[in-house]
VEXSEVO-785223 format. One line per field, with one value per residue (C-alpha): x, y negated, z negated; residue number from 1. Coordinates in steps of 0.1 Angstrom, whole numbers. Each point is the difference from the previous one (the first is absolute). Example, Ala and Ser with C-alpha at 12.3 -4.5 7.8 and 13.67 -1.06 7.14 Angstrom:
VEXSEVO-785223
xx = c(123  14) $
yy = c(45  -34) $
zz = c(-78  7) $
n = c(1  2) $
END
This chain:
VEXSEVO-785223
xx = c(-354  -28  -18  -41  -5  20  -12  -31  7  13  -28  -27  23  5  -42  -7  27  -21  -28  5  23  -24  -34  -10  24  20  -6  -8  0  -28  -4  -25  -13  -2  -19  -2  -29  -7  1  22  35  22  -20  12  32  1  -7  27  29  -11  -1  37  11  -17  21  36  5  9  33  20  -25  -8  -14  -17  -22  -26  -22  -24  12  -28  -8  -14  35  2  38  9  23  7  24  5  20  38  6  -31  -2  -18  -26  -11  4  -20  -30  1  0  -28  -18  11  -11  -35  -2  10  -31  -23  22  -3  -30  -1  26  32  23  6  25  -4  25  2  22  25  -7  -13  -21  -7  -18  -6  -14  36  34  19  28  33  -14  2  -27  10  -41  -7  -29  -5  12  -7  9  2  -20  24  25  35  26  15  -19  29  28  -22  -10  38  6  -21  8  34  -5  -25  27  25  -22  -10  37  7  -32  8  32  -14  -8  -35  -6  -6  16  -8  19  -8  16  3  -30  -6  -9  22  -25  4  -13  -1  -6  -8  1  -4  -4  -15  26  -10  20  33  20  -2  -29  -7  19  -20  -33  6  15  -34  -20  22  -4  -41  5  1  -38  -15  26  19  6  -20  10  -1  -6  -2  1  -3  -2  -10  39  13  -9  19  -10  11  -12  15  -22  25  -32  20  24  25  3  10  28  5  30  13  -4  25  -22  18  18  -17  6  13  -33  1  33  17  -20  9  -8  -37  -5  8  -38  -10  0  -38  -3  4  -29  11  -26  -24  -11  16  2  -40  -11  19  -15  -32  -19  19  -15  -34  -7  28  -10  -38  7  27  -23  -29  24  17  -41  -5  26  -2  -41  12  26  -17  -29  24  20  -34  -6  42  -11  -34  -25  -30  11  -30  4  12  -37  -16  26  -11  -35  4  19  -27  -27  22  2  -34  -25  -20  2  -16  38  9  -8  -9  24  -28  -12  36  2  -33  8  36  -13  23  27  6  24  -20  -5  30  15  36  20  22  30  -25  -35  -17  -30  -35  -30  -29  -37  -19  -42  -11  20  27  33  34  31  12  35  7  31  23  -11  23  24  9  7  -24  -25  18  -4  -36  -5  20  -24  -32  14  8  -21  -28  10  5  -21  9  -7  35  4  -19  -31  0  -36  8  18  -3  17  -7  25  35  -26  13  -24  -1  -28  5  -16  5  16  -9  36  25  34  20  29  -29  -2  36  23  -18  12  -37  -19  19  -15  -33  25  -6  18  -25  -9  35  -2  -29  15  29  -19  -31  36  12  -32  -4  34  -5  -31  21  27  -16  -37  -12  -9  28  33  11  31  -11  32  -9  -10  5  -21  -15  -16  -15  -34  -23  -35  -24  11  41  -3  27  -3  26  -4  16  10  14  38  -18  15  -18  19  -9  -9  37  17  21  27  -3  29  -9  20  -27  -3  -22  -15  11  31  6  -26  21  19  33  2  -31  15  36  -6  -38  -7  -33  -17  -30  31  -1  -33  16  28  -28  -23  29  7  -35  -2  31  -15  -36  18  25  -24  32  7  25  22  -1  26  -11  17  37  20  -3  -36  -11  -6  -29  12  41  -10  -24  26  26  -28  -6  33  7  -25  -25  -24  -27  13  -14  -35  -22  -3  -40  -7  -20  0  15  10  37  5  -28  21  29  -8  -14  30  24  -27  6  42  -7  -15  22  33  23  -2  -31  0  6  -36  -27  -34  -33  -13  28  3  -38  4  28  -21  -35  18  15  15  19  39  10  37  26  4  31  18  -27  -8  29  23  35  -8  9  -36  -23  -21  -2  35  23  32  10  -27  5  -1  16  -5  -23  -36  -15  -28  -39  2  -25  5  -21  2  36  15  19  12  10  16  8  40  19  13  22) $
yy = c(-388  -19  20  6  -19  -28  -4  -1  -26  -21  1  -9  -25  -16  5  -20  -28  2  -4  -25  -25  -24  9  -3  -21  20  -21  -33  -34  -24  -34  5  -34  -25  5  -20  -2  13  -28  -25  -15  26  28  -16  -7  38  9  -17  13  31  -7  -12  33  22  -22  -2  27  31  -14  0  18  -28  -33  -33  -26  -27  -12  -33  -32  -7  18  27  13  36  14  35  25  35  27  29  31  -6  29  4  -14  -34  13  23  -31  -22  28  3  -38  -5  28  -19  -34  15  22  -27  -16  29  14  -35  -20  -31  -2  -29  25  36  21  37  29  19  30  -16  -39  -24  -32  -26  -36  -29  -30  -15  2  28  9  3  3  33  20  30  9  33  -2  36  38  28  38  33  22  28  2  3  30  -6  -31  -19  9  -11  -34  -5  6  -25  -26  -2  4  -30  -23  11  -7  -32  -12  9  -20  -29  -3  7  -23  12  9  32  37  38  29  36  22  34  10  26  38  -8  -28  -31  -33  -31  -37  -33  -31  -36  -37  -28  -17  -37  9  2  32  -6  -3  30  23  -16  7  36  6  -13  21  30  -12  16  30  4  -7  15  27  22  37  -5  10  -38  -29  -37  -34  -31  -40  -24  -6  33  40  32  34  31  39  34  1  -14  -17  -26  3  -21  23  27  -22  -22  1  25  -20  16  -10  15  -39  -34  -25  -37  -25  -26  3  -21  10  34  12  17  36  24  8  15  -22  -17  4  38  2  -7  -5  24  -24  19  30  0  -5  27  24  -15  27  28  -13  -3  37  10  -21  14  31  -9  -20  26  24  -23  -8  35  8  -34  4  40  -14  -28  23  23  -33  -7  37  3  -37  15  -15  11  -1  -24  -26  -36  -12  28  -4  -37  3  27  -26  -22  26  11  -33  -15  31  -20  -5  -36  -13  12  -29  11  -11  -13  -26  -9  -9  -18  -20  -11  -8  33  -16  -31  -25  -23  18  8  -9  12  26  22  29  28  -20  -31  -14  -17  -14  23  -7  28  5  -17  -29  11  -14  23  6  28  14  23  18  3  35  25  -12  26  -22  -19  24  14  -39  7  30  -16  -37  24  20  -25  -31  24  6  -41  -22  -44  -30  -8  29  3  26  26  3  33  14  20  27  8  20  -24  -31  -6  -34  -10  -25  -24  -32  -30  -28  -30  -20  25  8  -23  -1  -17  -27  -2  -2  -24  -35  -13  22  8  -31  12  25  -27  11  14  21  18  3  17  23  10  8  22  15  9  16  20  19  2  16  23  7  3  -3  20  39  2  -11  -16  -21  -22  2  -31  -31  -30  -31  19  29  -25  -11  -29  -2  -30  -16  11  25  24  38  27  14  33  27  22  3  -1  26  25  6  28  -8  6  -9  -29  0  11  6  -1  0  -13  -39  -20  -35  -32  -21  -27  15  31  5  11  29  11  -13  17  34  5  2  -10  -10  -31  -23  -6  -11  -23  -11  -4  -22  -22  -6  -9  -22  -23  -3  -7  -34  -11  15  9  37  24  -3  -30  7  -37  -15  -5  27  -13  -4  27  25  -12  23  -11  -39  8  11  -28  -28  16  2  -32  -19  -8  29  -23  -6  33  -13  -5  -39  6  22  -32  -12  32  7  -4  24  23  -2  8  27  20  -7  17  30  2  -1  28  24  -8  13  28  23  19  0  -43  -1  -2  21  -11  -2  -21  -17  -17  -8  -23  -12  -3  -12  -35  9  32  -9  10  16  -9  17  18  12  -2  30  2  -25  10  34  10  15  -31  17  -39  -10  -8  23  36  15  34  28  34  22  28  -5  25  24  -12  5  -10  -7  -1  -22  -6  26  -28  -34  -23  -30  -15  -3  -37  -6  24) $
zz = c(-2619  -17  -23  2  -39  15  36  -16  -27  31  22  -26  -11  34  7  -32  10  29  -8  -30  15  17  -18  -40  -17  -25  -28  -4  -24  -2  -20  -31  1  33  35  26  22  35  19  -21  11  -20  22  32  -17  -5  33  9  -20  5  38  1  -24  26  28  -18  -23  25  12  -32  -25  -23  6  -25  11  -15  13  -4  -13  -27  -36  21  14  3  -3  13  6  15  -3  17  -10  10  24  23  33  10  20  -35  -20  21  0  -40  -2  20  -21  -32  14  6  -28  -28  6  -8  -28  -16  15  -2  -30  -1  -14  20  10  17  6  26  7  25  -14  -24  2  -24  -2  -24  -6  -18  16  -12  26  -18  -31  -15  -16  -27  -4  3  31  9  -7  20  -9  9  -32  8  -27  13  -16  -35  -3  -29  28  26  -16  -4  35  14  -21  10  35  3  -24  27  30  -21  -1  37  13  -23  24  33  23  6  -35  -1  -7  8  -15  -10  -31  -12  -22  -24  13  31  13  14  -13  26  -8  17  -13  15  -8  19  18  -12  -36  -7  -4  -41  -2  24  -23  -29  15  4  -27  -19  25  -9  -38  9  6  -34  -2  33  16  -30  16  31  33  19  -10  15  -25  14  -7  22  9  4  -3  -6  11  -12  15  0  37  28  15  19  25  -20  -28  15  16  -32  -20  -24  -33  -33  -28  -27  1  -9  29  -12  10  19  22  26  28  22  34  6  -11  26  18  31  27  1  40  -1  -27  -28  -27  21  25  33  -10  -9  33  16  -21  -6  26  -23  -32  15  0  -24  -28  3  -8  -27  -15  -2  -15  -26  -8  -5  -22  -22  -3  -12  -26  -12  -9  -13  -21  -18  -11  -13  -25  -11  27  13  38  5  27  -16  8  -23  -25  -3  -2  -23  -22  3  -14  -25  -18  2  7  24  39  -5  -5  36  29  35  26  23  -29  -7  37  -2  -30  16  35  8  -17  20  -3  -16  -30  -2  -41  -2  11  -18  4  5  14  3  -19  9  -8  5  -10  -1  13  -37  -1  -22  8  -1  8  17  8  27  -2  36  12  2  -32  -22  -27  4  -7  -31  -7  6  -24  -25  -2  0  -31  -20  6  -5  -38  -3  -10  -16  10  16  23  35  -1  28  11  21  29  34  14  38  21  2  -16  -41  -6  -40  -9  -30  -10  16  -14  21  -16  22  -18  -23  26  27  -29  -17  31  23  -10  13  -21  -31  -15  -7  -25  -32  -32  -13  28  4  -39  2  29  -22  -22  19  12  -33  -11  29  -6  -37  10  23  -22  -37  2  27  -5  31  -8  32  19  22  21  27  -18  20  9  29  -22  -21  9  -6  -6  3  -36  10  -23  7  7  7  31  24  -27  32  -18  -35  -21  -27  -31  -25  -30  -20  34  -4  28  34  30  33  35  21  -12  17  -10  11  -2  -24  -22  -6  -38  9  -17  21  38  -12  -12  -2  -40  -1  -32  -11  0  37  2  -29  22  31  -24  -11  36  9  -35  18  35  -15  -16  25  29  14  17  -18  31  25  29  15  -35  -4  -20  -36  0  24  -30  -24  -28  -2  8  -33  -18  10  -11  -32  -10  10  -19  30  5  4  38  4  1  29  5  15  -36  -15  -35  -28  -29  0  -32  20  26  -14  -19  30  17  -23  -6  39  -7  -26  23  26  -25  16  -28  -5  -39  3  19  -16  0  15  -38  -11  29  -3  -38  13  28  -22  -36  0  -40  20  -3  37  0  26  32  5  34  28  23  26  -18  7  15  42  -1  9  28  20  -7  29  -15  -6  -15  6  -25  9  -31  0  -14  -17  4  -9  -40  -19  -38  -32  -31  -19  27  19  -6  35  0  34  -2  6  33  8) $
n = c(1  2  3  4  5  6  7  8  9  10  11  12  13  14  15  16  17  18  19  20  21  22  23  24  25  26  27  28  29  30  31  32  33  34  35  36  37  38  39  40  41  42  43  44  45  46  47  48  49  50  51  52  53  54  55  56  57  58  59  60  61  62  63  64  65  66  67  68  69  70  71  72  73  74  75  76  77  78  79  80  81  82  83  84  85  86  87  88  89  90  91  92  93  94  95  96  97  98  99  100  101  102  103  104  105  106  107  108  109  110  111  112  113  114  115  116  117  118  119  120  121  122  123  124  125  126  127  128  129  130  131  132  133  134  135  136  137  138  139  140  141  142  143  144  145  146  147  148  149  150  151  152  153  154  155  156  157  158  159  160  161  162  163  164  165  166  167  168  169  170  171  172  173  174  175  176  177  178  179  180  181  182  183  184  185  186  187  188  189  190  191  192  193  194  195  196  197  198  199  200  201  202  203  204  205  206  207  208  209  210  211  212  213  214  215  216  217  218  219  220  221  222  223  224  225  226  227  228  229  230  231  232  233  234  235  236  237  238  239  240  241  242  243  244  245  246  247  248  249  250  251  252  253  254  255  256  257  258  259  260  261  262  263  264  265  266  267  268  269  270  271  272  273  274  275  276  277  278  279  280  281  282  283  284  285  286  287  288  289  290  291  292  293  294  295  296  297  298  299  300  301  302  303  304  305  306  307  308  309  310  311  312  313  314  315  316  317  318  319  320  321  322  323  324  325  326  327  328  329  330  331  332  333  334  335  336  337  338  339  340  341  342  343  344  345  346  347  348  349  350  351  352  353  354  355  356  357  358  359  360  361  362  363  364  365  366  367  368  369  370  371  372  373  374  375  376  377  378  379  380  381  382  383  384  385  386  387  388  389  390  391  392  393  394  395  396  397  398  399  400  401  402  403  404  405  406  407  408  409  410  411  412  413  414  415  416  417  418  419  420  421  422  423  424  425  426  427  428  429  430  431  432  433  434  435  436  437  438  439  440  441  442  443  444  445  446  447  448  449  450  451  452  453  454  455  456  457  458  459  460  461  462  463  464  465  466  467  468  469  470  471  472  473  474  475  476  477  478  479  480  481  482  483  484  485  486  487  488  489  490  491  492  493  494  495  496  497  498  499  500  501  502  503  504  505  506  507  508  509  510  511  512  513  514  515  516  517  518  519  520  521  522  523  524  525  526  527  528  529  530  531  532  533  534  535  536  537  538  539  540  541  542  543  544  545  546  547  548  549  550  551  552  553  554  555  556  557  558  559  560  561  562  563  564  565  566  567  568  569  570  571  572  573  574  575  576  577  578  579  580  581  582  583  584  585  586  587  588  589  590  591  592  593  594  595  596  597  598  599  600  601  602  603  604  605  606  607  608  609  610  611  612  613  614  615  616  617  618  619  620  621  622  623  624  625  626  627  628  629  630  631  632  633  634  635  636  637  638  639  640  641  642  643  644  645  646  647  648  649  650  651  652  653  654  655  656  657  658  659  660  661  662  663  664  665  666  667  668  669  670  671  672) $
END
């Protein structure tokens, strides 16, 4: 008989599906840089594709279609989990065809997932090409049992249900193991069906690669990419996983097989998935999960209150915690915005003003009652992470004050409402400039020198000069902000990291930042020192002067990668290729040297790269002898969080150490 703790588990877990399934998008992708208007041809052309998905995706699950026949075609594509029924696949489809539009408006690039299917669009043709970028993550905060086992565990049951879907004719797997503490761990995994079975292993196996950096020791997780997702929960919240396949992951499956039968699944007409069996209890759940609901409430509101007291809290709610914050570092209330002139300012946040969104809000132009222009963010309510994001900016960017990073003007804290003001910087973000062929030619040399090196101060400022001593942890084109003259300033400090004073080294298990920017030794196993933001600004020196991406999936294999094709042309003799042809008239020897500064920072081992301080006497001396560059970040290692191979890494990590001055020495090791 079913036990209470489990019936339980199993109801809330079916409400949720419920009630998720054809509502909010679970997560979602959208371009940074191109919109389309209202009423222009690519909107009708998007009507239209997203028409014919609604009309022929139910019958077999997945279906692609373009349409228009000018530069305003709009491609698209749908994808519904493998094992529900047609009728719940046509619902979530429809949802997803509606909701993509208000989760991205009015963008050329988006994609949304929902809990029973996935949608995408684009302005370029992309069916049957795959895509290894990491899109979205999702995760349950509760930490599973013996976290090192656990980690272990799931790794090798989504490379097994990555092998299995590679070979099925529908590209996907599902498949449960044992788990530690007598638990069970279940796992779905899926690819869209345009790609072959390869590269469907290959996919996953990247997506799998990330839960290195978002899903260590927690109790679910889900990765995906635009071309495929994997899943992993100890909750069986679907139907399929409690029918799935007993997976024996104490063996490595051999990728990329000669193709096999499908897994073993419930049959989809008797519910399978959810979809039946929801309906028939749907008037159970209606009054059942009320009063579950109230009492899970209860008891999570009592040990929540009880969690903060156990770390040394105050039991205040999150919203007096935050203001308190805010009192505690300034000593005035005149840095603390009302919501009412924030909604003023923004024409209640319309689209309009709308200046970029990010993982945890979106961003707009506000003028406020006396003229003054800014720019405010306001954080997606209800994030947890996004408000510790919150708290984190306000603390630090308080302290901060040069030229080259944005100012925060203030902030506002109103029930579930986390809004931070900053200046406004009428130029946007480098990326709006640097990857948009049709504007990266106001970039002249001499502006993207001085970029580099507004950059370069700013994390010298960070690093050395400041009385904090900070890591960045997320520089990219996107955080870097223009004003009027281009002048560059760093911007969104919500990873940034505070070192103590003799604190050198840092190891964490939650790594967060962005891909392609990421050192290695930082994306594999968390050590965390000034060097990444090193490795990051070495990055961002390349894409500034090729005004390439670090990753282009729409580029063919040998030049996808900006920091290996680098490498190649410099060791070949023809680094000079590198550069952007609309960069103007330059400085070849300028040029050059910034280029291999950029090849320094971007070195695999940590000691090779070179600190901020050395790094912008190289940049700002031309008599500075520059050294060569020796292996490049992932060169020759399995652990290249984009790559389309095995890059899975099954040994334990260690606990959250922190270490002080000549305590430890790391060196990332050669491929192994």
């Amino acid at each position: 008989m079913m036990s209470i703790p489990l019936l339980c588990c199993c109801l809330i877990s079916l409400a949720a599906y419920l009630s998720l399934a054809y509502e909010d998008p679970r997560g979602q992708s959208c371009g940074e840089t191109t919109y389309y208007a209202p009423n222009s041809t690519f909107s009708s052309n998007l009507d239209l594709a997203l028409e014919t998905l609604s009309n022929t995706t139910a019958s077999t699950g997945f279906a692609t279609t373009t349409a228009g026949d000018s530069s305003q075609t709009v491609t698209a594509l749908a994808l519904c989990r493998a094992t529900i029924t047609p009728s719940d696949c046509q619902l979530c489809v429809d949802a997803a065809a509606s909701g993509v539009r208000s989760a991205c408006p009015n963008q050329t690039v988006a994609q949304v997932w929902y809990t029973l299917c996935m949608l995408r669009y684009s302005g370029y043709y992309f069916v049957n090409k795959t895509d290894y970028t990491i899109a979205f993550t999702l995760y349950d905060t509760r930490h599973a049992p013996d976290p090192d086992a656990y980690d272990v565990k799931v790794k090798m049951l989504m490379r097994n249900l990555s092998s299995t879907a590679g070979a099925s004719e529908k590209r996907y797997a599902v498949g449960r193991t044992a788990a530690p503490e007598n638990l069970t761990l279940y796992g779905y995994v899926d690819c869209t069906r345009d790609i072959d079975g390869d590269s469907c292993s290959g996919c996953l196996l990247a997506a799998t690669s990330a839960i290195n950096s978002c899903c260590l020791g927690q109790w679910a997780g889900w990765i995906a990419t635009p071309t495929c997702n994997i899943q992993f929960n100890m909750d069986p919240v679907h139907e399929d996983w409690v029918n799935g396949p007993y997976v024996n992951t104490d063996t490595t499956p051999a990728l990329a097989s000669s193709p096999t039968t499908e897994p073993v699944m419930g049959p989809a007409g008797n519910g399978a998935g959810g979809g039946g069996l929801a309906i028939k209890i749907s008037v159970i759940l209606t009054v059942g999960t009320v009063v579950l609901v109230a009492v899970v409430l209860g008891v999570a509101m009592k040990w929540r209150k009880r969690e903060r007291v156990e770390k040394g809290g105050s039991g205040i709610s999150d919203e007096d915690n935050d203001q308190e914050i805010m009192r505690e570092r300034i000593g005035t209330r005149n840095f603390i915005y009302d919501l009412d002139a924030l909604v003023a300012a923004t024409d209640n946040f319309c689209l309009a003003n709308r200046l970029g969104a990010g993982g945890f809000g979106t961003v707009y132009k506000g003028i406020m009652e006396n003229g003054e222009e800014i720019a405010v963010k306001k954080l997606t309510p209800g994030s947890t992470q996004g408000r510790e994001e919150f708290s984190n900016e306000v603390r630090l960017l308080l302290k901060l004050q040069h030229r080259n990073l944005v100012r925060l003007f203030g902030c506002c804290v109103e029930g579930e409402n986390r809004v931070l003001v900053y200046e406004y910087l009428q130029n946007k973000s480098l990326n709006y400039f640097l990857f948009d062929k049709s504007k990266s030619a106001l970039l002249d040399w001499p502006k993207r020198y001085n970029i580099i090196m507004g950059v370069a101060r700013g994390l010298l400022y960070l690093h050395e000069d400041s009385q904090l001593r900070i890591i960045h942890r997320d520089i990219k084109a996107s955080n870097i902000l223009l004003d009027e003259g281009m002048n560059p300033k760093i911007a969104d400090f919500g990873l940034a990291r505070l070192f103590k004073d003799e604190q050198t080294h840092h190891r964490t298990r939650r790594i967060a930042g962005t891909f392609g920017y990421m050192a290695p030794e930082y994306a594999i196993r968390g050590f965390m020192t000034a060097k990444i933001d090193v490795f990051s600004f070495g990055v961002l020196i390349l894409e500034i002067i090729s005004g390439r991406k670090n990753y282009d999936p729409q580029l063919n294999e040998q030049n996808r990668e900006l920091l290996k094709l680098a490498w190649r042309l410099e060791q070949e003799g023809r680094i000079m290729e590198l550069v952007d042809a609309t960069i103007g008239s330059f400085s070849q020897d300028n040029v050059l040297k910034c280029v291999r500064v950029g090849l320094l920072c971007c070195q695999q081992l940590t000691q090779d790269r070179p600190t901020m301080s050395s790094a912008m006497l190289m940049l700002s001396n031309d008599s500075v002898t520059i050294p060569v560059a020796g292996r490049h970040g992932y060169q020759d290692t399995p652990c290249d969080p984009v790559a389309p191979h095995d890059s899975i890494n099954t040994s334990a990590d260690l606990e959250n150490e922190s270490f002080s001055k000549n305590s430890i020495t790391f060196s990332l090791p050669n491929g192994r």
